[in-house]
Structures are given as structure tokens and as C-alpha cells.
C-alpha positions as a printed NumPy array, in Angstrom:
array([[-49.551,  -8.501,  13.051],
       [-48.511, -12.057,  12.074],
       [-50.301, -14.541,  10.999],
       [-50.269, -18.516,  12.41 ],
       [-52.797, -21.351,  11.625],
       [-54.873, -18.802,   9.283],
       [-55.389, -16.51 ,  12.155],
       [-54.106, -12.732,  12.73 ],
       [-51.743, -12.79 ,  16.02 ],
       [-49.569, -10.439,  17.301],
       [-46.083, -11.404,  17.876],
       [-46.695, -12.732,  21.741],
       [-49.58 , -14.319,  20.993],
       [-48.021, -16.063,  17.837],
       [-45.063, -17.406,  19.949],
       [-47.158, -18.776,  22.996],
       [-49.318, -21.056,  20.384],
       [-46.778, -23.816,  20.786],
       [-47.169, -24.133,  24.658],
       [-50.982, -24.305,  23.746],
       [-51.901, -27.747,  24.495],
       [-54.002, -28.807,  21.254],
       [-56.004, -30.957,  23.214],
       [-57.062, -27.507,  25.157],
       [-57.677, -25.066,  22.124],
       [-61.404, -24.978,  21.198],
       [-61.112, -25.479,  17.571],
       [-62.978, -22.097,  16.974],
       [-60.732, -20.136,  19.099],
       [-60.135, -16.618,  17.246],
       [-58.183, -13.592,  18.457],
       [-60.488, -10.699,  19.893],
       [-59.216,  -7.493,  20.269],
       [-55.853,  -8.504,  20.395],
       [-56.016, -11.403,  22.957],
       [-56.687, -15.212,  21.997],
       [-60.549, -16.402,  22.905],
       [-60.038, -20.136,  24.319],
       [-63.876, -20.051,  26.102],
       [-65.949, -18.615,  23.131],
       [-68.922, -16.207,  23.11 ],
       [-70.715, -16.077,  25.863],
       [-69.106, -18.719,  27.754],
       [-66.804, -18.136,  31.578],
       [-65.583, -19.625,  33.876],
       [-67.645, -21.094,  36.956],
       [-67.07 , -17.771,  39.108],
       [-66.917, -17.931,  42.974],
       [-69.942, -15.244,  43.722],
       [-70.293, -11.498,  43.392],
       [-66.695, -10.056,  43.447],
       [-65.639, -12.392,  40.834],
       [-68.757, -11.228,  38.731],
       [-67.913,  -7.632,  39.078],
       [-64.649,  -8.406,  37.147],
       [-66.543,  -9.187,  34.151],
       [-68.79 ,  -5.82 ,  34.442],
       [-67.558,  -2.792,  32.234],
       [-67.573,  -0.776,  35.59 ],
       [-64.762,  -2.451,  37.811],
       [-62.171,  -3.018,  34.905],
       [-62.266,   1.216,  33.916],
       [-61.154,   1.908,  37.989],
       [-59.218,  -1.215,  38.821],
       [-55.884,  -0.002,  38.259],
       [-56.373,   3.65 ,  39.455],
       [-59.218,   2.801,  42.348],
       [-60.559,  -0.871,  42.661],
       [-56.884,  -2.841,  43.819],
       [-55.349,  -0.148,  45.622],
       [-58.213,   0.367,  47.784],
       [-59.178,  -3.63 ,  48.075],
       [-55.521,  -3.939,  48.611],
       [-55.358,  -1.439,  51.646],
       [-58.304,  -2.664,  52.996],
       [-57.517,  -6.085,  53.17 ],
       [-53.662,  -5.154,  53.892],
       [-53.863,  -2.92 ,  56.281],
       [-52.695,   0.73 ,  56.724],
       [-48.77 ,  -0.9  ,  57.189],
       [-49.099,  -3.598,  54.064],
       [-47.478,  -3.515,  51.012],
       [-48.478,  -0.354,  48.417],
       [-48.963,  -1.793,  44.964],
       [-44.958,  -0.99 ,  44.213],
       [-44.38 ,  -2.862,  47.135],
       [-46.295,  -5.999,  45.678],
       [-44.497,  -5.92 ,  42.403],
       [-40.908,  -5.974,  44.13 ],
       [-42.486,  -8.852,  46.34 ],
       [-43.611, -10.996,  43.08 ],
       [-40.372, -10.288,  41.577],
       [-38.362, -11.852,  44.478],
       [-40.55 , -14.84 ,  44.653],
       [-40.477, -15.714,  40.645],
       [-36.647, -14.514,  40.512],
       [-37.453, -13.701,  36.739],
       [-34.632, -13.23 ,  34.634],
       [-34.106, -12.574,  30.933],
       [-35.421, -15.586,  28.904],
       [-37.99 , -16.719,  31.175],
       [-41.242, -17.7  ,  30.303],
       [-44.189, -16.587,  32.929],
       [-47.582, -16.828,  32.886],
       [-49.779, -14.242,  35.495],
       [-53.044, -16.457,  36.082],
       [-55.828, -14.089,  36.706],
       [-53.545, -11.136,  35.237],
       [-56.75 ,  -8.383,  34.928],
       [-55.74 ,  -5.246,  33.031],
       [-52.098,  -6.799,  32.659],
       [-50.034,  -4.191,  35.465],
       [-47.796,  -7.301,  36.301],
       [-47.876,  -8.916,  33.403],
       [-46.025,  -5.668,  31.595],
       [-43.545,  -5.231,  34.175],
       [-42.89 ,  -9.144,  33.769],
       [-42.597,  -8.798,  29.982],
       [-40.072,  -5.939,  30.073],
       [-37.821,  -8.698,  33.192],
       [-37.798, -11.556,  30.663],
       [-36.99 ,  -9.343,  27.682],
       [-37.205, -10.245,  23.589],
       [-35.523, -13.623,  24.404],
       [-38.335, -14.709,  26.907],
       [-42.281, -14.832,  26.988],
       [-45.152, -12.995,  29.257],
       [-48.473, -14.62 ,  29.412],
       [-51.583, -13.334,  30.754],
       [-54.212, -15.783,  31.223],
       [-58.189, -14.369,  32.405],
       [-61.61 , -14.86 ,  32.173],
       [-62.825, -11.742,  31.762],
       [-63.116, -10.342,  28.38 ],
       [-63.592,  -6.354,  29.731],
       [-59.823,  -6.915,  31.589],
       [-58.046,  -8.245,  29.021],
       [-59.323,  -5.7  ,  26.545],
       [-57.574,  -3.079,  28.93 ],
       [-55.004,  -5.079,  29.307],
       [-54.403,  -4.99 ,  25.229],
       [-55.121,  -1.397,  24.805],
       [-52.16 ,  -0.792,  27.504],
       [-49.518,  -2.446,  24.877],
       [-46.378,  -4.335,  25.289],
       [-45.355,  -7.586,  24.184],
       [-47.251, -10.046,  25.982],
       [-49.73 , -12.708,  25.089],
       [-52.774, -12.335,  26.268],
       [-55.541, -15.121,  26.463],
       [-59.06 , -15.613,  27.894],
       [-59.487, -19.059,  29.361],
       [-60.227, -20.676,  32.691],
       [-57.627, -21.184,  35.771],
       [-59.265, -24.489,  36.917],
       [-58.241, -25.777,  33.074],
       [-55.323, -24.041,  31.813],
       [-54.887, -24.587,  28.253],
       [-51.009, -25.053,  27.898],
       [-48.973, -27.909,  28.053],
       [-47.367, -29.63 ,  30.93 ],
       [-43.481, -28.246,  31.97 ],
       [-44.925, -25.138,  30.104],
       [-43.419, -22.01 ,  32.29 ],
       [-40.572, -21.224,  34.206],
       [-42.458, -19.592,  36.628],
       [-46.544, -18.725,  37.291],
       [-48.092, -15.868,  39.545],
       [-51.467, -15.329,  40.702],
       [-51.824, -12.145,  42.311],
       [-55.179, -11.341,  44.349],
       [-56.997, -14.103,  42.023],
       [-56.961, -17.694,  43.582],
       [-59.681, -16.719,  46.551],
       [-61.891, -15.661,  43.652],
       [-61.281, -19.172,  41.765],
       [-64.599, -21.553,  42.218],
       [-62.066, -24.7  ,  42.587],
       [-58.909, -22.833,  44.234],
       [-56.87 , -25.652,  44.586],
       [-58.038, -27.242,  41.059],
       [-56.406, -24.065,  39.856],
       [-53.264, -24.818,  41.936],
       [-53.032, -28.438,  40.35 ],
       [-52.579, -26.487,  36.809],
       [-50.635, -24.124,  37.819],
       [-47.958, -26.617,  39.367],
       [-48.463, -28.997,  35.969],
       [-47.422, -25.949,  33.447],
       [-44.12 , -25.064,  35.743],
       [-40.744, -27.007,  34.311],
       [-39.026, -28.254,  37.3  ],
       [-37.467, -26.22 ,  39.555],
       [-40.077, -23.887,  38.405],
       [-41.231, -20.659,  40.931],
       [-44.617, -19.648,  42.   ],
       [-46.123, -16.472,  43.665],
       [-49.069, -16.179,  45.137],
       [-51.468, -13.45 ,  46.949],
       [-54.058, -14.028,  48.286],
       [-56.495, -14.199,  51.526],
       [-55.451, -15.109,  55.263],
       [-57.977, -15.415,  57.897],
       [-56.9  , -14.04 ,  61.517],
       [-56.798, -15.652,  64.887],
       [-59.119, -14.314,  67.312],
       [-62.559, -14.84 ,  67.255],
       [-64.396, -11.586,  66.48 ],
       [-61.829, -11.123,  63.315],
       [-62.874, -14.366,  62.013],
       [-66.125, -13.354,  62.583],
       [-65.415, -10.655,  60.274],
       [-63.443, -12.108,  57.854],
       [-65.837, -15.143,  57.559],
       [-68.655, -12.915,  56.825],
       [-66.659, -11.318,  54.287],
       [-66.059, -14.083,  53.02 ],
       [-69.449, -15.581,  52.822],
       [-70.954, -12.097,  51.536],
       [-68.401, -11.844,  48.519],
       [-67.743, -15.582,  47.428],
       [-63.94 , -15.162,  48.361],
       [-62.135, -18.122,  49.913],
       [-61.154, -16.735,  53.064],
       [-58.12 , -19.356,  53.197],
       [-57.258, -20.621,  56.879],
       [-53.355, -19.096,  57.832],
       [-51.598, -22.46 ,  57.13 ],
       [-53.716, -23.917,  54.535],
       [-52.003, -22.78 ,  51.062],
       [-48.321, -23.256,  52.263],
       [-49.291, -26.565,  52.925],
       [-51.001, -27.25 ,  49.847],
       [-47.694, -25.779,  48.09 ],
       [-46.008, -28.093,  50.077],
       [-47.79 , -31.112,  49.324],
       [-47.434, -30.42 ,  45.415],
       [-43.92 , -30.524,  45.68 ],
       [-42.613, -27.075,  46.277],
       [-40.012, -26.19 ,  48.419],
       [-38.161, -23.548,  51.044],
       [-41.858, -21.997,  50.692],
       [-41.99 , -18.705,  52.077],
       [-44.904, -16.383,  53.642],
       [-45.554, -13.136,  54.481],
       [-49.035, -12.164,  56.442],
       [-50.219,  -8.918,  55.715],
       [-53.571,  -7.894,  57.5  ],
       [-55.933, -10.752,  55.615],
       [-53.449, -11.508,  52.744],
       [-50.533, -13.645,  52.701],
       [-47.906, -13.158,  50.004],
       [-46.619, -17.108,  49.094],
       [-44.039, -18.36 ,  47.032],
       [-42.4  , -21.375,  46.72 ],
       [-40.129, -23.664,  43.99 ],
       [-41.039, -26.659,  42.465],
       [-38.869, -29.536,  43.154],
       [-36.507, -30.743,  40.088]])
């Protein structure tokens, strides 16, 4: 355990402090339980509705890895989507991490991508996982590794611009109150040329499935994104040869930032 600024880090945590925008860092920001507090006590994020809230219950965070996302995940994918091995070989391909890189997993949960990202990047890079819920990233600490973890808000990251040479948000963004807010920040902390990979929701075509998905939608607090809407919004930030795969009602998206 190191120590930086008076405070006990460990050694991720202590060498993502410089991409910590100062103007971001609640001056009483302490590490707790071996990820950085940038909210405070008591204080979240402005959640979506009730699947966003059950992230922050003791409950969801004890079965998400083993029960929660790999039966959302089938559900929403469908019986021929992507496994969960599957989606880690599809972030992979859109971040094309290699050793050195710095990436930061926005909404990152108990931290299953954010290890696999740490041990891509290596000793010479950086993982970061960034989420609001303090019952997640406690898991995601107890699992180990060498990534910094922090608990802070999508819509307001709290690093500094050109931050990250690549960002994914994996089954998170349709949860975010202000989904495209969160894009905005996501797109600041990537350098140029920087990657991005997202999953998240896709509504269908017909009208009795976007019946359905609409009312899921409505009933959970998920954005149920329409099928072009978040390529084009990638587009319009300044990403290009975007790239899409539909999967039931998610869509895998990636994209690179232009230099």
C-alpha cells in the first residue's frame, strides 16, 4: 500500500491520481475498501429507475457474476447471442488493447472486464474501473489485480481531458439517467485516435416487439435505444469506421475517435 497526498492507495489507484482532474476530486475524497470515494457518503449518482437501484442493493452484486449478467445477458441476447466469453473477445476487438494502454471500463460492476483488461495492458499500462455503486466495487476489490478502482458518476467523469486510450461501457449506458451526457465524457477522456466499446440496448422492428421492449423499458428505467440512434451519436462525436453488431435487444458498438 502506497501512500500519495496523505492518503493510503494501492499501486493502481496511486498511478491513476494524475489523470484525476483536480477540479473533479471532492476535496474529502478517501479510499474505501480499496477503491477511491469521489461522491462521498451517502451520495450517487441520479439513477435511471429500478434496475439501476438494484445495483446498489447487497443482493444483485453477490449473484451478478455467477447469475444476474449471464441470465440478463441471454435474455436480452437471445438463445444465439454472445455467451459472456464471447463478449469479452468482442470488447477486445473493438478497444484493440495492447500493452501500455490506458482504459477505463465506465460502469465496470464487480470488475470481470476490467481484470481481463488489466492483465492486456500489462505493468507498463493502466486499468480503470469507474462505478457508482459502492456494493460492486467492493467485489470488484476483493477479486484483486492491479486496477484502479473508483466510485464516481458517468454523466461527470472525474479525469482529465485526452485521459485514456480507449473507454468501454459494457451493459451500463441504458442504465445512465443522461446516456448521452455520459457519452460526451467518455469521448472528452479518449486521446485522439482513441477506441470505444459499447453494449448496450436495441429496440426491434415490428410492432408487437416494440411493444415489448418499450414496456420493458418503461417498467425498468432502461433506455431502450432506437437501432440507429447510438451509431449515430458516435458518429456525430467524431468517431469513425463505427461498427455494430445486433444481438436480440443489444447492439455491441465500437468506434475510433478521429485524430
Amino acid at each position: 500500500m502506497a501512500r500519495a497526498g496523505g492518503l493510503d492507495l494501492p499501486p493502481a489507484l496511486e498511478r491513476a491520481l494524475p489523470l484525476i482532474d483536480p477540479a473533479r476530486r471532492p476535496a474529502a475524497a478517501e479510499p474505501t475498501d480499496g477503491y477511491l470515494d469521489l461522491l462521498g457518503p451517502g451520495a450517487r449518482p441520479r439513477d435511471s429507475g429500478r434496475a439501476q437501484r438494484l445495483m446498489y442493493t447487497g443482493v444483485v452484486p453477490a449473484v451478478y457474476s455467477r447469475t444476474w449478467r449471464p441470465a440478463w445477458g441471454r435474455l436480452a441476447k437471445g438463445p444465439f447471442g454472445p455467451g459472456m466469453g464471447e463478449e469479452l473477445r468482442i470488447a477486445r476487438l473493438l478497444l484493440n488493447l495492447g500493452a501500455g494502454d490506458g482504459v477505463l471500463d465506465v460502469g465496470c460492476g464487480p470488475g470481470n472486464f476490467t481484470r481481463e483488461f488489466a492483465r492486456t495492458v500489462g505493468g507498463g499500462g493502466l486499468a480503470v474501473g469507474l462505478d457508482g455503486s459502492p456494493s460492486m466495487l467492493a467485489r470488484a476489490v476483493q477479486a484483486g489485480a492491479d486496477v484502479a478502482y473508483l466510485r464516481g458518476d458517468a454523466t461527470r467523469l472525474p479525469f482529465r481531458d485526452d485521459a485514456f486510450d480507449a473507454v468501454c461501457c459494457f451493459a451500463a449506458l441504458h442504465m445512465f439517467a443522461e446516456p448521452f451526457t455520459a457519452l460526451d465524457e467518455m469521448t472528452r477522456v479518449l486521446t485522439p485516435g482513441g477506441r470505444i466499446a459499447l453494449l448496450t440496448t436495441c429496440r426491434t422492428h415490428t410492432g408487437v416487439a416494440r411493444t415489448w421492449d418499450g414496456w420493458i423499458g418503461a417498467s425498468t428505467g432502461q433506455r431502450m435505444f432506437e437501432r440507429d440512434e447510438v451509431v449515430d451519436a458516435l458518429e456525430a462525436r467524431g468517431y469513425a469506421a463505427v461498427r455494430r453488431r445486433v444481438a436480440g435487444l443489444t447492439q455491441f458498438v465500437g468506434g475510433r475517435l478521429a485524430e
